[in-house]
C-alpha positions in Angstrom: 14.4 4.6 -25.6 15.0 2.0 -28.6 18.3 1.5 -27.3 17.2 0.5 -24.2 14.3 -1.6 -25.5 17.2 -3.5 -27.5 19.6 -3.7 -24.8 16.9 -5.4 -22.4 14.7 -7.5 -25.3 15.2 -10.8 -23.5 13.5 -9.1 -20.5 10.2 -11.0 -19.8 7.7 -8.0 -20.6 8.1 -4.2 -20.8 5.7 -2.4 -19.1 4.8 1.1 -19.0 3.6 3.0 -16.0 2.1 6.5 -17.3 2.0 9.4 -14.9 0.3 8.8 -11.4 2.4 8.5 -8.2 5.4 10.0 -8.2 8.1 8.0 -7.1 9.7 10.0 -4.7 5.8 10.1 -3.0 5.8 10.4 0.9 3.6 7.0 0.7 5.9 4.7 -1.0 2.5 2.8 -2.6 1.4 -0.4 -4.5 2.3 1.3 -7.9 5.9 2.0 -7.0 6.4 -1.3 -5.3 4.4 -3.3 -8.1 7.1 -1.6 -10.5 10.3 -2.3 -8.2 9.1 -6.0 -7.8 8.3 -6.2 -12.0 11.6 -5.3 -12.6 13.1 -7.8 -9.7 11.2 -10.5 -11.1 12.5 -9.4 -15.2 10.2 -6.7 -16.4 11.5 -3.9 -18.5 9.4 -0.8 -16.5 9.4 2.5 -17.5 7.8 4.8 -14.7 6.6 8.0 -15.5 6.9 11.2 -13.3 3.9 13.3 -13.3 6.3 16.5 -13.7 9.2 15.3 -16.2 12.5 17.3 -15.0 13.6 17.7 -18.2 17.1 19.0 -17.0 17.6 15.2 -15.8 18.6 12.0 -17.2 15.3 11.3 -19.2 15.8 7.8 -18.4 17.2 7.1 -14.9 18.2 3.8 -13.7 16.7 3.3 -10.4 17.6 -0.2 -10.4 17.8 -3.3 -12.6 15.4 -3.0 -15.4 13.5 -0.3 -13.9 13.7 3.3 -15.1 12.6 6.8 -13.7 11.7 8.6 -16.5 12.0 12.8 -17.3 10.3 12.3 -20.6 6.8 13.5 -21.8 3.9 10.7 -22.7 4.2 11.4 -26.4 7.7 9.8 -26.1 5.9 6.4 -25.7 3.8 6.9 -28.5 5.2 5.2 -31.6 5.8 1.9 -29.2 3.3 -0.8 -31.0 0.6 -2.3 -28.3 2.3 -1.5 -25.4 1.9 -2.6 -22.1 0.8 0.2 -19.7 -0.2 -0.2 -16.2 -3.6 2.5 -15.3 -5.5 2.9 -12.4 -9.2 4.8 -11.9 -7.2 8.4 -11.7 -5.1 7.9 -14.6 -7.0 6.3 -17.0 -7.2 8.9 -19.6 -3.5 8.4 -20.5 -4.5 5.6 -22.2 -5.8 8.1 -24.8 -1.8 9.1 -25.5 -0.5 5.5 -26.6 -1.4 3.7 -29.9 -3.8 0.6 -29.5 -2.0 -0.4 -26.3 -2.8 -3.4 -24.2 -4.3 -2.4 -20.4 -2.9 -4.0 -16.9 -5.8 -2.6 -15.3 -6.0 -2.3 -11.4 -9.1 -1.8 -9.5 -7.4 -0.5 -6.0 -10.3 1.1 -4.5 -14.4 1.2 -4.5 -15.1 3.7 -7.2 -16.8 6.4 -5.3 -13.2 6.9 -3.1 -12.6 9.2 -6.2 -13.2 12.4 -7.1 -15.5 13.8 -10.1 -18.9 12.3 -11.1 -19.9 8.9 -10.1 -21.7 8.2 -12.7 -19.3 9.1 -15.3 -16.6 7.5 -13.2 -18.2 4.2 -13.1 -18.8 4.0 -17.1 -15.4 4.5 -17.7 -14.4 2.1 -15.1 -16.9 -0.7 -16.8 -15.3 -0.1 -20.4 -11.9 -0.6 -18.5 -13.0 -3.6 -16.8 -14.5 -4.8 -20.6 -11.3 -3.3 -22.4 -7.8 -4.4 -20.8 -5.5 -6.7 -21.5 -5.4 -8.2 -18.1 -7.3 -6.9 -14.7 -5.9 -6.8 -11.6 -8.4 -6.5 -8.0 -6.8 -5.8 -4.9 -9.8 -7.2 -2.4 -12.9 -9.7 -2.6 -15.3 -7.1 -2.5 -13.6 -5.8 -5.7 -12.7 -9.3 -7.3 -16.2 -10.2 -7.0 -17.4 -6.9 -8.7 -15.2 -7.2 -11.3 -15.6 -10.8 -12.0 -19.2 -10.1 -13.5 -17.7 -8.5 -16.4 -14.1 -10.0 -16.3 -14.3 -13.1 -14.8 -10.9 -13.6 -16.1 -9.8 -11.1 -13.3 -7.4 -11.6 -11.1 -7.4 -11.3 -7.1 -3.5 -9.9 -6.5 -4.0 -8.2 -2.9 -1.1 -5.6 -1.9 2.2 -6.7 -0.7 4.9 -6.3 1.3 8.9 -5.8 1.3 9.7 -8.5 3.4 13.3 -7.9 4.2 12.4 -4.1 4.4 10.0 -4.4 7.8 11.6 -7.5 9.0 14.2 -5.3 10.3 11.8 -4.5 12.9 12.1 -7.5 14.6 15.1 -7.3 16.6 13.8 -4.5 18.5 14.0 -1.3 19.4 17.2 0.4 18.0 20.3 0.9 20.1 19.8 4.6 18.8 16.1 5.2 17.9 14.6 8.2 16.1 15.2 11.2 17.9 11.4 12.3 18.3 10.8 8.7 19.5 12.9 9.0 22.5 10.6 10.9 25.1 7.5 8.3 23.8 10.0 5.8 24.7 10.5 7.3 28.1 7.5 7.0 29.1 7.9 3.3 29.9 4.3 2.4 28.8 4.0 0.0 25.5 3.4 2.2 22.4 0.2 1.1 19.8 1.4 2.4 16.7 -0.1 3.1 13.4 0.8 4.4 10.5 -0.3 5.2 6.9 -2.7 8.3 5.6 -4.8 10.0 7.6 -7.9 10.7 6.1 -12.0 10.7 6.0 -12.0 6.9 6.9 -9.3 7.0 9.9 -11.7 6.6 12.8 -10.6 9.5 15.1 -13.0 9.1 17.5 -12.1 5.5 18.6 -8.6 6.4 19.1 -9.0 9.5 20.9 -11.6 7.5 23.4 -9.2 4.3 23.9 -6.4 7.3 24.4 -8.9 8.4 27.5 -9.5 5.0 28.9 -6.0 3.8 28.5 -3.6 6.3 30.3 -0.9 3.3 31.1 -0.4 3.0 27.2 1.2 5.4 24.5 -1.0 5.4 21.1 1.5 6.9 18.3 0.3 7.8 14.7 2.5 8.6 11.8 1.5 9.6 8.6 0.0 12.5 6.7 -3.0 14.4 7.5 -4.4 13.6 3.6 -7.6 15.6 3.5 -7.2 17.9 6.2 -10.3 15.5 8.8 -8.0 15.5 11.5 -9.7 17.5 13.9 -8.3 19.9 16.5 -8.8 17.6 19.6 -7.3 14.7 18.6 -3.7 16.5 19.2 -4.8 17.3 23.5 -4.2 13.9 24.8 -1.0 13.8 26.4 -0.5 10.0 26.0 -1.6 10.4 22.3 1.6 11.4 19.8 1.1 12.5 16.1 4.7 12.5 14.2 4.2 13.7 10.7 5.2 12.1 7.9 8.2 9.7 7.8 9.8 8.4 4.7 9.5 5.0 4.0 13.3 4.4 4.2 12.4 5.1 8.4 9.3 3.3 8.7 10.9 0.4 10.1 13.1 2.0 12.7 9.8 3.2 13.7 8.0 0.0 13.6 10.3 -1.4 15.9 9.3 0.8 18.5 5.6 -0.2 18.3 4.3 -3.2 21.2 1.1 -3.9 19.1 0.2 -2.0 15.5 -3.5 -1.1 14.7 -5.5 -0.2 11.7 -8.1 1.8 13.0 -10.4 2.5 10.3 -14.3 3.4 10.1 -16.4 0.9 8.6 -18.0 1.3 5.0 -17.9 -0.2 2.0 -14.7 1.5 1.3 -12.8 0.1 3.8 -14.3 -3.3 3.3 -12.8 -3.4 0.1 -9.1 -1.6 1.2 -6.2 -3.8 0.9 -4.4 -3.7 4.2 -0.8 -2.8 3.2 0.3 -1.6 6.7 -0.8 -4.8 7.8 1.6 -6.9 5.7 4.1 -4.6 6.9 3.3 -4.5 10.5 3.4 -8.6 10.3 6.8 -8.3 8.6 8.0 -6.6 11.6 7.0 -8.9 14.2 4.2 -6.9 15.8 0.4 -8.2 16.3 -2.6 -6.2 14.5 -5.4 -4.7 15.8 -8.2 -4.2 13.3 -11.7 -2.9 13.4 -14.0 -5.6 11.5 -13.4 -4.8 7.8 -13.9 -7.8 5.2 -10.5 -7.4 3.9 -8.6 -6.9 6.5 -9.7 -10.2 8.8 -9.2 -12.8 6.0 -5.5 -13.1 7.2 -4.7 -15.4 9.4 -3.1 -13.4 13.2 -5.2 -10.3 12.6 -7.1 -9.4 15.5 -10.7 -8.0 15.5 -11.9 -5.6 17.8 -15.6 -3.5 17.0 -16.1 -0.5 19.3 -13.3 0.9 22.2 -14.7 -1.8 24.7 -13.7 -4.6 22.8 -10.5 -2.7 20.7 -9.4 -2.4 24.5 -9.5 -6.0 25.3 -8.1 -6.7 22.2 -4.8 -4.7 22.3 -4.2 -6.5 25.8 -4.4 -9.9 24.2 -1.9 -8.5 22.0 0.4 -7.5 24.1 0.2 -10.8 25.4 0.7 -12.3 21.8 4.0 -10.4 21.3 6.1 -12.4 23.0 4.4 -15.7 21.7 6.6 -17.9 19.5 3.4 -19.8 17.7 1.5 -16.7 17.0 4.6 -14.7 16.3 4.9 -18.0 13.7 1.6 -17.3 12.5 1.7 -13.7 11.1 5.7 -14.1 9.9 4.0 -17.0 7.5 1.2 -14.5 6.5 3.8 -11.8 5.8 6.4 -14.2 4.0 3.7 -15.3 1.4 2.1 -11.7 0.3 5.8 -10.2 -0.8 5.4 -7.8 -3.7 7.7 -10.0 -5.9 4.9 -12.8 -5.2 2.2 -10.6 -6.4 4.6 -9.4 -9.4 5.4 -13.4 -10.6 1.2 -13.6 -10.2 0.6 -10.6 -12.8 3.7 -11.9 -15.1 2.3 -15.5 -14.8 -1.0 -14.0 -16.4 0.9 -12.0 -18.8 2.5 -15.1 -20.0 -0.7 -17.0 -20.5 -2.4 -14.3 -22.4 0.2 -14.3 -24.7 
């Protein structure tokens, strides 16, 4: 580890991420690609797998300045003041490094997590009080935070631009295999993908599903906490695909008319950072939302409350698809959240603090 320290010391920061995510995760999420775009913007960043493989390289180069690492916590130990990255789940690692300096992100509302509120939300205070420099990912949670940080910073999620962009020239000449009888169908395909979980709002999809037989609703993506229920697999013109990798999402993207984020209304969701909907943008497709606060501060998103109106609104998307302006509009939204955006923001700060 020294040796690498010394071979990349004119590297702008080095950055530890302790064990959360691992990076081979079927959800590709923000702490992977906030370490990818780190690196690609000239961070030194170690990322920690949850379950070393110590029969591995115990520091793998996944890509320029950014290493996998089969090592246990302790390794990191004798580094002075280090920078580590923590979340809510993993903030006990902080406990394993000597007087280091907290990138805290606040990714989620607090009670999204499992264990005792109470409990939860002291330790997330003294974290908010504590780090280094803290990160929100959504108004609601920038303006909590602010009343004990107002140093915090608002640095939403992201997208990989070039990644989903792919999506735009259309359906491939040879598209996923389980895609093809979807495709044969003829009808346009709303597509979502992502987790699905407690706030995924089954009931509105199954219903547009009924009322809409001349269109194809397709959902990819883990069933996370096991809330899917039975029914929702009996519609014929409603197709569940499993989990993808992320390498495939956009192949599958492409396939989508109109994207939707679908998602029951609570304070939860108000505060969720819409990833997918970066991504969906990226690829060229219009958004379908239900009416979270997040979620309609981008410019393109459209907002639908209830199946009546989520009905309408995937029409006027299907509309909007072939529409240069608006097509315009949400490739300008996409081109100005990229992850290495976000990543300059958090080194920016870093920089400032000194």
């Amino acid at each position: 580890m020294d040796a690498l320290c010394a071979a990349h010391r004119h590297t702008r920061q080095t950055i530890i991420f302790p064990p959360g995510l691992d990076w081979d995760e079927h959800l590709f999420q923000r702490p992977q690609q906030l370490a990818r775009a780190l690196a690609g913007e000239g961070a030194l960043i170690f990322y920690m797998r949850p379950t070393p493989d110590f029969s591995q390289n115990p520091f793998f180069e996944i890509s320029s300045n950014l290493y996998l690492c089969n090592v246990p916590v302790e390794t990191f130990a004798l580094l002075e003041s280090p920078l580590i990255y923590l979340l809510t789940w993993n903030r006990t690692y902080a406990a394993a490094f000597d007087t280091p300096r907290i990138i805290y992100d606040y990714v989620d509302d607090i009670r999204v997590f499992d264990g005792n509120y109470r409990q939860l939300l002291q330790e997330h205070e003294r974290l908010l009080q504590e780090a280094h420099l803290v990160l929100t990912t959504a108004k609601p949670l920038y303006r909590a935070a602010a009343k004990l940080r107002p140093d915090a910073l608002l640095c939403p999620n992201g997208v990989d631009y070039a990644h989903f962009a792919a999506a735009r020239e259309g359906v491939p000449a040879a598209p996923p295999a389980d895609m093809e009888p979807i495709l044969k169908r003829g009808n346009p395909i709303v597509g979502y993908y992502g987790a699905l979980a407690e706030w995924f709002d089954y009931d509105l999809v199954m219903e547009l599903a009924r009322r809409r037989p001349d269109i194809s609703f397709l959902i990819i993506g883990p069933d996370y906490d096991g809330t899917m229920p039975p029914s929702f697999l009996t519609l014929p013109n409603l197709d569940w695909l499993g989990i993808k990798p992320y390498a495939h999402l956009p192949a599958y993207l492409a396939c989508f008319d109109v994207a939707m984020i679908p998602f029951q209304l609570n304070e939860i969701t108000h505060a969720t950072s819409p990833l997918k909907l970066f991504e969906y943008m990226a690829g060229g497709k219009p958004v379908v939302v239900t009416p979270m606060q997040e979620s309609m501060r981008y410019d393109g998103v459209l907002v639908a409350d209830g199946p009546d109106a989520f009905s309408r609104r995937i029409d006027d998307a299907l509309q909007l698809r072939h529409d240069s302006v608006y097509l315009q509009r949400i490739d300008h939204t996409a081109r100005t959240s990229t992850w290495a955006a976000r990543a300059e923001q958090i080194l920016s700060a870093l920089d400032e603090i000194g």
